[in-house]
Predicted model as a PDB file, atoms N, CA, C, CB and O in Angstrom, pLDDT in the B-factor column:
MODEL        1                                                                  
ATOM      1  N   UNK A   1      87.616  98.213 141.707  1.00 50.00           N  
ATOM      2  CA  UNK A   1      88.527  98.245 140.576  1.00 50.00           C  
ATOM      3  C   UNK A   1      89.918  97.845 141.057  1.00 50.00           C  
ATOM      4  CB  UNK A   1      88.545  99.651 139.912  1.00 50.00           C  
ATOM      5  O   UNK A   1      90.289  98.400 142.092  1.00 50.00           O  
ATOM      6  N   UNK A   2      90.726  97.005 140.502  1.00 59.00           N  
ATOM      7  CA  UNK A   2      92.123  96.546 140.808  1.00 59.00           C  
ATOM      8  C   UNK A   2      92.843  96.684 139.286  1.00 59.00           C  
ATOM      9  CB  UNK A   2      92.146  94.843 141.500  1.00 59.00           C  
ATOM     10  O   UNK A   2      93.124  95.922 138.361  1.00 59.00           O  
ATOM     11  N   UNK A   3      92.932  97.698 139.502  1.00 59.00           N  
ATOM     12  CA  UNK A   3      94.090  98.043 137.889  1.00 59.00           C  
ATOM     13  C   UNK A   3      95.387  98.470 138.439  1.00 59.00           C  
ATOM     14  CB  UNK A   3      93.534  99.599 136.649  1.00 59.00           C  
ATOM     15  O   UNK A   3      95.545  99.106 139.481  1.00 59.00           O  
ATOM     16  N   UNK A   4      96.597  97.919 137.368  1.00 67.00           N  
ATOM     17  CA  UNK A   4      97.292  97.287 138.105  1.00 67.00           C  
ATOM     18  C   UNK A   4      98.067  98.923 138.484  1.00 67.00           C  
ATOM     19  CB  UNK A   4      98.110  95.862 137.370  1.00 67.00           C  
ATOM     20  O   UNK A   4      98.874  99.123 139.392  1.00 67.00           O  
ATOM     21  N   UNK A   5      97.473 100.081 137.371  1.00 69.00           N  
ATOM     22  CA  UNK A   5      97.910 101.493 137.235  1.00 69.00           C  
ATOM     23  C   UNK A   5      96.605 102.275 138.310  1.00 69.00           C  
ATOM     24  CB  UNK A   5      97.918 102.042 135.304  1.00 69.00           C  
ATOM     25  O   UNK A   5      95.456 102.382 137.881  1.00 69.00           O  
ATOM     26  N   UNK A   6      96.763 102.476 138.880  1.00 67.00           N  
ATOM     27  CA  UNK A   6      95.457 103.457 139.557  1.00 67.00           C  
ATOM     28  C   UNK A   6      95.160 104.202 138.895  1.00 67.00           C  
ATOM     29  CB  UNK A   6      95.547 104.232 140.697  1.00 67.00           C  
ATOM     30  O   UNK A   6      96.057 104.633 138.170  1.00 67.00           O  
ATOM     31  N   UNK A   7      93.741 104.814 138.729  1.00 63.00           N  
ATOM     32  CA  UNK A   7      93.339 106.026 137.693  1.00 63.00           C  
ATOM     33  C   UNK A   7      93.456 105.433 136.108  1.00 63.00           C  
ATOM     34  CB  UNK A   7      94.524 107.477 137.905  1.00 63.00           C  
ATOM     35  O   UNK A   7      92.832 106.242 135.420  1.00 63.00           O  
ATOM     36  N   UNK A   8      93.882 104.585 135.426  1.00 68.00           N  
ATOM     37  CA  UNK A   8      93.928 104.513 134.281  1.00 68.00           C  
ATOM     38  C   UNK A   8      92.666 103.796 133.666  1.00 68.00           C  
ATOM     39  CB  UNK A   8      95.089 104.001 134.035  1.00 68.00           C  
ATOM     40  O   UNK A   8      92.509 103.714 132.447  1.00 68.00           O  
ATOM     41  N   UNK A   9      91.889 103.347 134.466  1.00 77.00           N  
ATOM     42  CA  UNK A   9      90.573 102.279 133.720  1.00 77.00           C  
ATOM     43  C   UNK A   9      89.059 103.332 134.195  1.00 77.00           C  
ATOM     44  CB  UNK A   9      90.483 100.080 134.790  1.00 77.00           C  
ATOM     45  O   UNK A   9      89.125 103.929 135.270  1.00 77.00           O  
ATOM     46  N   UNK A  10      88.146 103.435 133.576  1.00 75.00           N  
ATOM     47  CA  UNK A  10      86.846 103.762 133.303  1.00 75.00           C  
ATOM     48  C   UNK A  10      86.298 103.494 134.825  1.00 75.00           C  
ATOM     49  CB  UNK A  10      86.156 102.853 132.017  1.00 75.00           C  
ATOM     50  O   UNK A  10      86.781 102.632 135.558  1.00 75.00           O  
ATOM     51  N   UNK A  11      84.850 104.656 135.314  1.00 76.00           N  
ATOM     52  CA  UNK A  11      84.530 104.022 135.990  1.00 76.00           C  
ATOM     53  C   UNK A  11      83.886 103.096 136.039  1.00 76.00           C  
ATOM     54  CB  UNK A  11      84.350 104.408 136.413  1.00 76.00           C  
ATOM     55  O   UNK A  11      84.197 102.487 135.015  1.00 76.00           O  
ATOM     56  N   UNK A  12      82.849 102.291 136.765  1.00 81.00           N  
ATOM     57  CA  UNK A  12      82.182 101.177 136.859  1.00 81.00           C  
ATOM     58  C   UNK A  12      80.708 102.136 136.109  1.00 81.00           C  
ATOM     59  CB  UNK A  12      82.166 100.400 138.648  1.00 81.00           C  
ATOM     60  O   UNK A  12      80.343 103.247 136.492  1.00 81.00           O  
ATOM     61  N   UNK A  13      80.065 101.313 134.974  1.00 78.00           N  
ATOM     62  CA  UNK A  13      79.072 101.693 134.486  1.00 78.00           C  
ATOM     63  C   UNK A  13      78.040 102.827 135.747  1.00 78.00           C  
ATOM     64  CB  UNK A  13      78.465 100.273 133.956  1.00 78.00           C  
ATOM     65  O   UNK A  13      77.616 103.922 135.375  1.00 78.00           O  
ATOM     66  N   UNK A  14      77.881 102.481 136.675  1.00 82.00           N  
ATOM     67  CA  UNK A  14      76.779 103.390 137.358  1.00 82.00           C  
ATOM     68  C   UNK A  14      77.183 104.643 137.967  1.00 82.00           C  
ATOM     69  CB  UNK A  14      76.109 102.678 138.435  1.00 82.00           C  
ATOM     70  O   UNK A  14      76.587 105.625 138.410  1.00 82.00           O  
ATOM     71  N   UNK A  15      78.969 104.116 137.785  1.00 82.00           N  
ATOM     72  CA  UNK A  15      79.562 105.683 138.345  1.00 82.00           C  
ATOM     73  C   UNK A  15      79.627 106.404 136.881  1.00 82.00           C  
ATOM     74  CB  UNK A  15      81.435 105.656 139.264  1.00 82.00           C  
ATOM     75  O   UNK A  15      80.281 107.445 136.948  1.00 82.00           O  
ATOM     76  N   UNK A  16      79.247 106.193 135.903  1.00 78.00           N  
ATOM     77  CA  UNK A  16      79.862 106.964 135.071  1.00 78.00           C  
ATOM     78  C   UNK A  16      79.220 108.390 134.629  1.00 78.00           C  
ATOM     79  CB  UNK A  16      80.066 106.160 134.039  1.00 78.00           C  
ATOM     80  O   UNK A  16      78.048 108.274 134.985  1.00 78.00           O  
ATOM     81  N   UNK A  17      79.332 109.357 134.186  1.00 77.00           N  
ATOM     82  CA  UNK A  17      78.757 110.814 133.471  1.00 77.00           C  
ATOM     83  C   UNK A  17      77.843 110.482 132.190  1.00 77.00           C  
ATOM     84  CB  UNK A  17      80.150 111.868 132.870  1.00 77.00           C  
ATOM     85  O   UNK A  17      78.227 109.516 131.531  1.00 77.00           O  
ATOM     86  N   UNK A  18      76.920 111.013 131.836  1.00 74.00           N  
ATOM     87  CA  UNK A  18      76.469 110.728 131.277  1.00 74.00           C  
ATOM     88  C   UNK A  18      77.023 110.967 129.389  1.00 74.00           C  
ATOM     89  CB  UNK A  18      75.522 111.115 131.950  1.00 74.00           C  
ATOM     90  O   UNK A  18      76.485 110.488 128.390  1.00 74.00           O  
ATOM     91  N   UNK A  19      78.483 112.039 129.499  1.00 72.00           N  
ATOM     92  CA  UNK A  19      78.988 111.890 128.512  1.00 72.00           C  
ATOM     93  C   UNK A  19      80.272 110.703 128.478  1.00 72.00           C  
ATOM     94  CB  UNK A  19      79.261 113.176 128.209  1.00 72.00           C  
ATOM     95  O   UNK A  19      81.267 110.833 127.765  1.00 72.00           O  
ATOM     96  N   UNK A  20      80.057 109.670 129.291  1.00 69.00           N  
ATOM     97  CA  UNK A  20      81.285 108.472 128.926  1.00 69.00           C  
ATOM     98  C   UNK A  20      79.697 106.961 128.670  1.00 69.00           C  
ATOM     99  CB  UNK A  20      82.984 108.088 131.047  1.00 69.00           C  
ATOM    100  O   UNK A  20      79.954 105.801 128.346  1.00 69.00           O  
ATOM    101  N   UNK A  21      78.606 107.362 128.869  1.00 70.00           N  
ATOM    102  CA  UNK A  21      77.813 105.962 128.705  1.00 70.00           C  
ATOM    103  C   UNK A  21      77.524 106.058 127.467  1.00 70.00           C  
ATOM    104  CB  UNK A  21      76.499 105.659 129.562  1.00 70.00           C  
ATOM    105  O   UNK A  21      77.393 107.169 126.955  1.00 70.00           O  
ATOM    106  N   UNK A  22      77.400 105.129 126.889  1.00 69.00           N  
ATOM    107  CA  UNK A  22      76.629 105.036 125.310  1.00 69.00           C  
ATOM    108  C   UNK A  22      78.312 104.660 124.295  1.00 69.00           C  
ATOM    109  CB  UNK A  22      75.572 107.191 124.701  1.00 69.00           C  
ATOM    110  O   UNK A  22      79.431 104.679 124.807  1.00 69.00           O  
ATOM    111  N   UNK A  23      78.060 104.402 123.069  1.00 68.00           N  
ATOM    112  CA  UNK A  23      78.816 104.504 122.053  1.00 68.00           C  
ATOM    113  C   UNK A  23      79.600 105.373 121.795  1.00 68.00           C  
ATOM    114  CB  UNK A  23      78.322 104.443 121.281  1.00 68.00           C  
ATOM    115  O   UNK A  23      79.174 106.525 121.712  1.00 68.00           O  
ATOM    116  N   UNK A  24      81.037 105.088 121.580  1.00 67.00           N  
ATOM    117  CA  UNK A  24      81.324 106.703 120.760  1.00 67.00           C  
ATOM    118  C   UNK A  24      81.185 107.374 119.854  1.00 67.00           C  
ATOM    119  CB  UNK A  24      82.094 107.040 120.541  1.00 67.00           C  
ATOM    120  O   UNK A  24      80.698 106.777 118.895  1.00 67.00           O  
ATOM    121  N   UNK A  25      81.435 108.582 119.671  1.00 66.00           N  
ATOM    122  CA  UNK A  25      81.016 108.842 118.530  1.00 66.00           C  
ATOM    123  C   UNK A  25      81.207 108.743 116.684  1.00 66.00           C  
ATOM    124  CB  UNK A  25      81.020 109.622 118.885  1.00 66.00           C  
ATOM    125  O   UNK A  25      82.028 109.362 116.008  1.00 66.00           O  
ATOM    126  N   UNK A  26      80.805 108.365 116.500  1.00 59.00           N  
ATOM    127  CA  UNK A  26      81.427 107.905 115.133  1.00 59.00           C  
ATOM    128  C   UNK A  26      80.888 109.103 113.810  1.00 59.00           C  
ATOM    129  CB  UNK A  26      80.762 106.086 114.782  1.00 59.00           C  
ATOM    130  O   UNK A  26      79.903 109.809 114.029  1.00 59.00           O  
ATOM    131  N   UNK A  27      81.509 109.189 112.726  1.00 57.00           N  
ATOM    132  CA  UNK A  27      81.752 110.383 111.533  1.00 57.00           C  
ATOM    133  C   UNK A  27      82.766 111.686 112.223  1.00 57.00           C  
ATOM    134  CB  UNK A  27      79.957 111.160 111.003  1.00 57.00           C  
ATOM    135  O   UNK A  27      83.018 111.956 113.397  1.00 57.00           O  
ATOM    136  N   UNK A  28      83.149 112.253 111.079  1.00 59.00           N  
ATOM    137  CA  UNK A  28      84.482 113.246 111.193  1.00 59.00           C  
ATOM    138  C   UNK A  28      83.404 114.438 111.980  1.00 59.00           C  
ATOM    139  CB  UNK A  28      85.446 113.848 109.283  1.00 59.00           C  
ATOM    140  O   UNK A  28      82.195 114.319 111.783  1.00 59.00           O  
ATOM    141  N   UNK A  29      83.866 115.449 112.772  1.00 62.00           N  
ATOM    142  CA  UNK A  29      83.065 116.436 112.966  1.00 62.00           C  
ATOM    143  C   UNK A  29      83.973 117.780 112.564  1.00 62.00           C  
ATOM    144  CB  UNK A  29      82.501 116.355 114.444  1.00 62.00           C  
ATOM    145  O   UNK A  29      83.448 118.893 112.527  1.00 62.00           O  
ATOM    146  N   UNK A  30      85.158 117.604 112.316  1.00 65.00           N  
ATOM    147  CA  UNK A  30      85.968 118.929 111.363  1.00 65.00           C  
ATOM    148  C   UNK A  30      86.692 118.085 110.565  1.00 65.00           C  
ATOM    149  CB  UNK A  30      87.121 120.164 112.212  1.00 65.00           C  
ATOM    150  O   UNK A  30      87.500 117.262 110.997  1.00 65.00           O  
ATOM    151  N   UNK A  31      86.368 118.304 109.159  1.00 68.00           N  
ATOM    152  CA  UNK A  31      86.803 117.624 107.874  1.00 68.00           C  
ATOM    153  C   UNK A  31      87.400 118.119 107.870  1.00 68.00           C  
ATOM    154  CB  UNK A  31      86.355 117.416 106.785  1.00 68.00           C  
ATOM    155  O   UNK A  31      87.174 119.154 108.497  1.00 68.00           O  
ATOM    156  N   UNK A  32      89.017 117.990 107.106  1.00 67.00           N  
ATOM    157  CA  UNK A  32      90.115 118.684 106.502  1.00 67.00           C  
ATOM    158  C   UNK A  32      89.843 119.678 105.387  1.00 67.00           C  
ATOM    159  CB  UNK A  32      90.987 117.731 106.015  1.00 67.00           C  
ATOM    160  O   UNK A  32      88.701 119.632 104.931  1.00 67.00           O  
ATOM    161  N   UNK A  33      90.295 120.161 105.102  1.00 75.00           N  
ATOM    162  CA  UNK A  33      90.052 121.199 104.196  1.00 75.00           C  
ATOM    163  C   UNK A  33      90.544 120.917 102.253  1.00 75.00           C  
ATOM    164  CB  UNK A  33      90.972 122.477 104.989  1.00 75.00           C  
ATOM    165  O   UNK A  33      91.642 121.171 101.757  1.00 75.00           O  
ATOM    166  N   UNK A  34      90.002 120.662 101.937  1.00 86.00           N  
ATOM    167  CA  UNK A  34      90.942 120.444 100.172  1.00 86.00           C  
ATOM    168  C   UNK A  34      91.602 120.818 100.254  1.00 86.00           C  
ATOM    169  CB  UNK A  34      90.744 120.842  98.836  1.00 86.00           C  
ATOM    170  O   UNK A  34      91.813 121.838 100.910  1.00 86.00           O  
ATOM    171  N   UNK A  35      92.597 119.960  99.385  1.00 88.00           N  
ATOM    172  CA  UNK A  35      93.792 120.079  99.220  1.00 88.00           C  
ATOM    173  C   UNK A  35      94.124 121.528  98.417  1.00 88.00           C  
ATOM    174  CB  UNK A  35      94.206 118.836  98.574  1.00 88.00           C  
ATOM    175  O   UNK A  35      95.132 122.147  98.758  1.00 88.00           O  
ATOM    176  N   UNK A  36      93.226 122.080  97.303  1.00 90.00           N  
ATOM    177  CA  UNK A  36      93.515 123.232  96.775  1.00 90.00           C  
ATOM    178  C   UNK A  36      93.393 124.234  97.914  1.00 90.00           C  
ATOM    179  CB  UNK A  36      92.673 123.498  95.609  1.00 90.00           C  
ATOM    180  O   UNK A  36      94.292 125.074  97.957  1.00 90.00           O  
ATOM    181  N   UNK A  37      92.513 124.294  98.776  1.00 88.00           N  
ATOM    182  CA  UNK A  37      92.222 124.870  99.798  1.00 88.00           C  
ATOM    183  C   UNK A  37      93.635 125.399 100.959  1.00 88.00           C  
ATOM    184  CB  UNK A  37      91.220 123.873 100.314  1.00 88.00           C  
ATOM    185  O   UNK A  37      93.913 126.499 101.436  1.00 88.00           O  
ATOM    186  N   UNK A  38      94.115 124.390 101.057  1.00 86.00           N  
ATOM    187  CA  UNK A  38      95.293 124.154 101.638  1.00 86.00           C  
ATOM    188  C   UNK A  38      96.817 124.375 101.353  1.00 86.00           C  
ATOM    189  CB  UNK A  38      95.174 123.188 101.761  1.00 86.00           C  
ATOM    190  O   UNK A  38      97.775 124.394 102.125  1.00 86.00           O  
ATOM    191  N   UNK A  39      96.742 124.518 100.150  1.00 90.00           N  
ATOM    192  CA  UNK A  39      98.031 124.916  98.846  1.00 90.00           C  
ATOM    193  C   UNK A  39      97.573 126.245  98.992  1.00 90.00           C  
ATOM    194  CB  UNK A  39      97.966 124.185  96.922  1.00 90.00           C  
ATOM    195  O   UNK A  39      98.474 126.943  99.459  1.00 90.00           O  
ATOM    196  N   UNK A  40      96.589 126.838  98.791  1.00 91.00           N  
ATOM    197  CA  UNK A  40      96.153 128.728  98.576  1.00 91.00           C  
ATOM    198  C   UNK A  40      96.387 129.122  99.664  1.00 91.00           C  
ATOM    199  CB  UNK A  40      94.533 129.342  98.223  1.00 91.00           C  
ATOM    200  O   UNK A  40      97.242 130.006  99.690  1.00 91.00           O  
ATOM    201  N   UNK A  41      95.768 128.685 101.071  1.00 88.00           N  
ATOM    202  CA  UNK A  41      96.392 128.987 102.187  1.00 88.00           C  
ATOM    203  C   UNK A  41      98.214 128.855 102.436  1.00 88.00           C  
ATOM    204  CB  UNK A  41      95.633 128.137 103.056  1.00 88.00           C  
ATOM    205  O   UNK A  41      98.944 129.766 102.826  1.00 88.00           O  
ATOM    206  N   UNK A  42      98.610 127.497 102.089  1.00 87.00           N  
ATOM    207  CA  UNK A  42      99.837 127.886 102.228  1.00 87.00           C  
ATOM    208  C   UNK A  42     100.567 129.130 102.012  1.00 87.00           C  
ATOM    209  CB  UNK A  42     100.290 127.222 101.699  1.00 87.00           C  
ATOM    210  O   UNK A  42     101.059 129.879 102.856  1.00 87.00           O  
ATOM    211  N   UNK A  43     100.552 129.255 100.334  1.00 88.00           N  
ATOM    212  CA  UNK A  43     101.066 130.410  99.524  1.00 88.00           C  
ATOM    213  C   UNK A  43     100.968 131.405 100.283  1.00 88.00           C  
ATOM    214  CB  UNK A  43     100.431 130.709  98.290  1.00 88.00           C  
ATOM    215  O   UNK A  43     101.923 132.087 100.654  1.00 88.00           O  
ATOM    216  N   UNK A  44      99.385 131.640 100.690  1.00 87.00           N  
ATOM    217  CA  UNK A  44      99.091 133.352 101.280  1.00 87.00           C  
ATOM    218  C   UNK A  44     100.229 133.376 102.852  1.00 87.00           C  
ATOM    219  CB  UNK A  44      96.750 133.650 101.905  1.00 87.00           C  
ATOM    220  O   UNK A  44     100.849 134.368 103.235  1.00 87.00           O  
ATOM    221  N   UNK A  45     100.232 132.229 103.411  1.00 84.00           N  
ATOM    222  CA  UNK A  45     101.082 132.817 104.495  1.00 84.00           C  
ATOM    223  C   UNK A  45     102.678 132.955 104.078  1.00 84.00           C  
ATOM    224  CB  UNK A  45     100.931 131.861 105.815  1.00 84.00           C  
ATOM    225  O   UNK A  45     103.393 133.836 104.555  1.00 84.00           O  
ATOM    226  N   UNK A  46     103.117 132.025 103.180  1.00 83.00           N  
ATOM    227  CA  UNK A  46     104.352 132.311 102.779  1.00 83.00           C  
ATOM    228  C   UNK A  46     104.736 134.023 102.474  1.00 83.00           C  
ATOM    229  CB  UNK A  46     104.497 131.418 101.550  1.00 83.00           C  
ATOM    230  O   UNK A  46     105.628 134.814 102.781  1.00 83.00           O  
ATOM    231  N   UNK A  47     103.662 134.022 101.800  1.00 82.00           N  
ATOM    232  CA  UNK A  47     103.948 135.860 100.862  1.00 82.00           C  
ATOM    233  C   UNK A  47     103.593 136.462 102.530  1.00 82.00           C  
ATOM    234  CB  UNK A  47     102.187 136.664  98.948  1.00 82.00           C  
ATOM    235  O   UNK A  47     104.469 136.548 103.390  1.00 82.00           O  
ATOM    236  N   UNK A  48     102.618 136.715 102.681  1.00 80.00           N  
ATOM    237  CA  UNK A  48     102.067 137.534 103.976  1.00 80.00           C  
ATOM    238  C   UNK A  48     102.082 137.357 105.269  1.00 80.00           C  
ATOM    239  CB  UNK A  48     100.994 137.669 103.962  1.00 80.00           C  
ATOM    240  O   UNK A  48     101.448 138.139 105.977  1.00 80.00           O  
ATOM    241  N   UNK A  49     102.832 136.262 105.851  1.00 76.00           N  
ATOM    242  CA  UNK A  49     103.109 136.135 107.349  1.00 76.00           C  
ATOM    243  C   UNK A  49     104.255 135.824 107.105  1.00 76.00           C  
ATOM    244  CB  UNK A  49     102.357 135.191 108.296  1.00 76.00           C  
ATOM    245  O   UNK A  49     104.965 136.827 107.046  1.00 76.00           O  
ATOM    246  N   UNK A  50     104.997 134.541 106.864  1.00 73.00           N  
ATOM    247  CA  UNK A  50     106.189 134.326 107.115  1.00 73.00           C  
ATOM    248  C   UNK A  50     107.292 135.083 106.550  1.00 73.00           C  
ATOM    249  CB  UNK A  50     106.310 133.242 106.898  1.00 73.00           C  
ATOM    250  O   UNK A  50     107.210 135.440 105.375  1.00 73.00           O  
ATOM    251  N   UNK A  51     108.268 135.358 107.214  1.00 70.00           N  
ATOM    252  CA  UNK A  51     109.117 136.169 106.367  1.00 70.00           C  
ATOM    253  C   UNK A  51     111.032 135.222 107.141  1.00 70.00           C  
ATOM    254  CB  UNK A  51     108.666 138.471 106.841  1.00 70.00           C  
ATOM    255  O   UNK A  51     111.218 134.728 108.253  1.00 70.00           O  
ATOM    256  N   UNK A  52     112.091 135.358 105.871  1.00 74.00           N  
ATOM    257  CA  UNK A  52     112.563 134.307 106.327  1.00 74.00           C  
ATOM    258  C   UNK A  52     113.983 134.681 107.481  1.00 74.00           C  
ATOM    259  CB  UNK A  52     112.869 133.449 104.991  1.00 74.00           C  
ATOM    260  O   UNK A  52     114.919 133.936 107.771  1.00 74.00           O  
ATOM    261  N   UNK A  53     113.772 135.748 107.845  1.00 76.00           N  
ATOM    262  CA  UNK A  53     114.558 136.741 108.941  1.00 76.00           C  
ATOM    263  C   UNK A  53     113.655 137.485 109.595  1.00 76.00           C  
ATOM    264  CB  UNK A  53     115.589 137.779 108.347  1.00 76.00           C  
ATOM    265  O   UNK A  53     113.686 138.653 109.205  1.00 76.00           O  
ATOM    266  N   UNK A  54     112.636 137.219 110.673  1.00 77.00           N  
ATOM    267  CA  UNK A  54     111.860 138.258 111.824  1.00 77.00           C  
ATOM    268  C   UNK A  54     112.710 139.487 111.610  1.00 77.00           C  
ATOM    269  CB  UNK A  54     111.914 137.710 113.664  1.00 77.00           C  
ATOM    270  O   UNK A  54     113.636 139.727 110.835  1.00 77.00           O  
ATOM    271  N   UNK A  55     112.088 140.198 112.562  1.00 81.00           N  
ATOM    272  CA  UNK A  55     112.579 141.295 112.722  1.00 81.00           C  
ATOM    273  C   UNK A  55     112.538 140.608 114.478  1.00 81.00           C  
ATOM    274  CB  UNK A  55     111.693 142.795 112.034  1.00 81.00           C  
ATOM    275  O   UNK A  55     111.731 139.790 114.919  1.00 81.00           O  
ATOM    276  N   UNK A  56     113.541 141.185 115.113  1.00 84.00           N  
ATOM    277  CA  UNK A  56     113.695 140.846 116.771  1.00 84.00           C  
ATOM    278  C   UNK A  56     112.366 142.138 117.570  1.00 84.00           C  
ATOM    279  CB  UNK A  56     115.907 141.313 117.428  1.00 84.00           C  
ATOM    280  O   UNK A  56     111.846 143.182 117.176  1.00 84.00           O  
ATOM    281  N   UNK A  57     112.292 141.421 118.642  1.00 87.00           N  
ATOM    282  CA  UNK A  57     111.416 142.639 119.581  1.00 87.00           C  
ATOM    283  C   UNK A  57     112.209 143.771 119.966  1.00 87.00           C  
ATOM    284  CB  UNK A  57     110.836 142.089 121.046  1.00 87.00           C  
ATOM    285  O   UNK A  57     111.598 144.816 120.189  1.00 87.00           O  
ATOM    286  N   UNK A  58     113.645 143.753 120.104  1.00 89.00           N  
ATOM    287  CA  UNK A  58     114.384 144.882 120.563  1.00 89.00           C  
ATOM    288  C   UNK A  58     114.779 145.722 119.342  1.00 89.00           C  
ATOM    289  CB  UNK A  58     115.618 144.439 121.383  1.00 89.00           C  
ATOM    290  O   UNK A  58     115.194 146.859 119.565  1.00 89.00           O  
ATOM    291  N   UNK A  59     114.716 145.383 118.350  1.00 87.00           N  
ATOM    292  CA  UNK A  59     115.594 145.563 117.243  1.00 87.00           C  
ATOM    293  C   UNK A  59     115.923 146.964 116.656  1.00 87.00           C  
ATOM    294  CB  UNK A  59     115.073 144.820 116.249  1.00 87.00           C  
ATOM    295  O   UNK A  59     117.052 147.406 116.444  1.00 87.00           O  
ATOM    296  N   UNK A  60     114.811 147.543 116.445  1.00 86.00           N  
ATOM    297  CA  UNK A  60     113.499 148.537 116.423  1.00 86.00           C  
ATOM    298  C   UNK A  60     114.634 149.438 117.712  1.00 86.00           C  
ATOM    299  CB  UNK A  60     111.384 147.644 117.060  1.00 86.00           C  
ATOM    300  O   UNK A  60     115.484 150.205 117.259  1.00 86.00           O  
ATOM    301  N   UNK A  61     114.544 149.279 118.969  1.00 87.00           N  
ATOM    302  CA  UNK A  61     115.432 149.941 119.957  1.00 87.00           C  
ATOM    303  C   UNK A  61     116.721 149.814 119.559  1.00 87.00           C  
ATOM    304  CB  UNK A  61     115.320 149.439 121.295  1.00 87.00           C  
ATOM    305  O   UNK A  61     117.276 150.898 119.381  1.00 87.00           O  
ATOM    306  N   UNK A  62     117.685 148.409 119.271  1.00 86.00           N  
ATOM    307  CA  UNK A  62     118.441 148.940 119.423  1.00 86.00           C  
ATOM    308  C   UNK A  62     119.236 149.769 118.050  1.00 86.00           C  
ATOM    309  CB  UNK A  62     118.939 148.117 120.133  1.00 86.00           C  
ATOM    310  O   UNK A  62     120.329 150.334 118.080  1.00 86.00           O  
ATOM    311  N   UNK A  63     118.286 149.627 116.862  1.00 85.00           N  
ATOM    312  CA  UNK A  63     118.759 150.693 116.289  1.00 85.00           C  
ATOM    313  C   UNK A  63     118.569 152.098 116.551  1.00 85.00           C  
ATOM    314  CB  UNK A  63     118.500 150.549 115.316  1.00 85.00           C  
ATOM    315  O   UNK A  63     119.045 152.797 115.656  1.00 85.00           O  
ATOM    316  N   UNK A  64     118.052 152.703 117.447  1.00 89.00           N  
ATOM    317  CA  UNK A  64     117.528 153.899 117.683  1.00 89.00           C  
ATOM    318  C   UNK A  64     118.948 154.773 118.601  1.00 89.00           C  
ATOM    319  CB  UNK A  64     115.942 153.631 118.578  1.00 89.00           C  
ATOM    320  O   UNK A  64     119.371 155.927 118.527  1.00 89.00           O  
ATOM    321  N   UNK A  65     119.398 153.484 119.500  1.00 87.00           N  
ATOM    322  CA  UNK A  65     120.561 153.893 120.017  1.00 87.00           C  
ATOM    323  C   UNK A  65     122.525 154.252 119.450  1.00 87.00           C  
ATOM    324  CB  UNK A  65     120.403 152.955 120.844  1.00 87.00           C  
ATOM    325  O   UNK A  65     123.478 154.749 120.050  1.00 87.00           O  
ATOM    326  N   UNK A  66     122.333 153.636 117.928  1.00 81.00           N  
ATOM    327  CA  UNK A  66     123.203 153.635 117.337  1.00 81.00           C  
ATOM    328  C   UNK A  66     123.608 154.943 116.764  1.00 81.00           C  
ATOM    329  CB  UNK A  66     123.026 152.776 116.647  1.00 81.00           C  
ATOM    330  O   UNK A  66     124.615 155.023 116.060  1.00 81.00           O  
TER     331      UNK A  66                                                      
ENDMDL                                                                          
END                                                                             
């Protein structure tokens, strides 16, 4: 092999693994999710995870000291 990058080109067919010989693979194997799917999820994390001021990891302490 004489590439002009070392390491960047395939090996030579007889060196190869038996998951780089053959075709690749072709069809989706994780489809996206609908779009309604994806809007309902949004929403739920808006209301129930995100919130738009955390609370800090110390915070909790250093009100305790006040």
């Amino acid at each position: 092999m004489s590439a002009p990058n070392a390491g960047r080109q395939s090996p030579e067919p007889e060196r190869q693994t038996s998951a780089q010989v053959g075709p690749p693979e072709s069809g989706q194997i994780d489809a996206a999710p609908s779009k309604e799917h994806a809007q309902e999820k949004s929403e739920d994390a808006k209301e129930n995870v995100l919130s738009s001021n955390p609370e800090g990891p110390l915070e909790g302490a250093a009100h305790q000291k006040i």
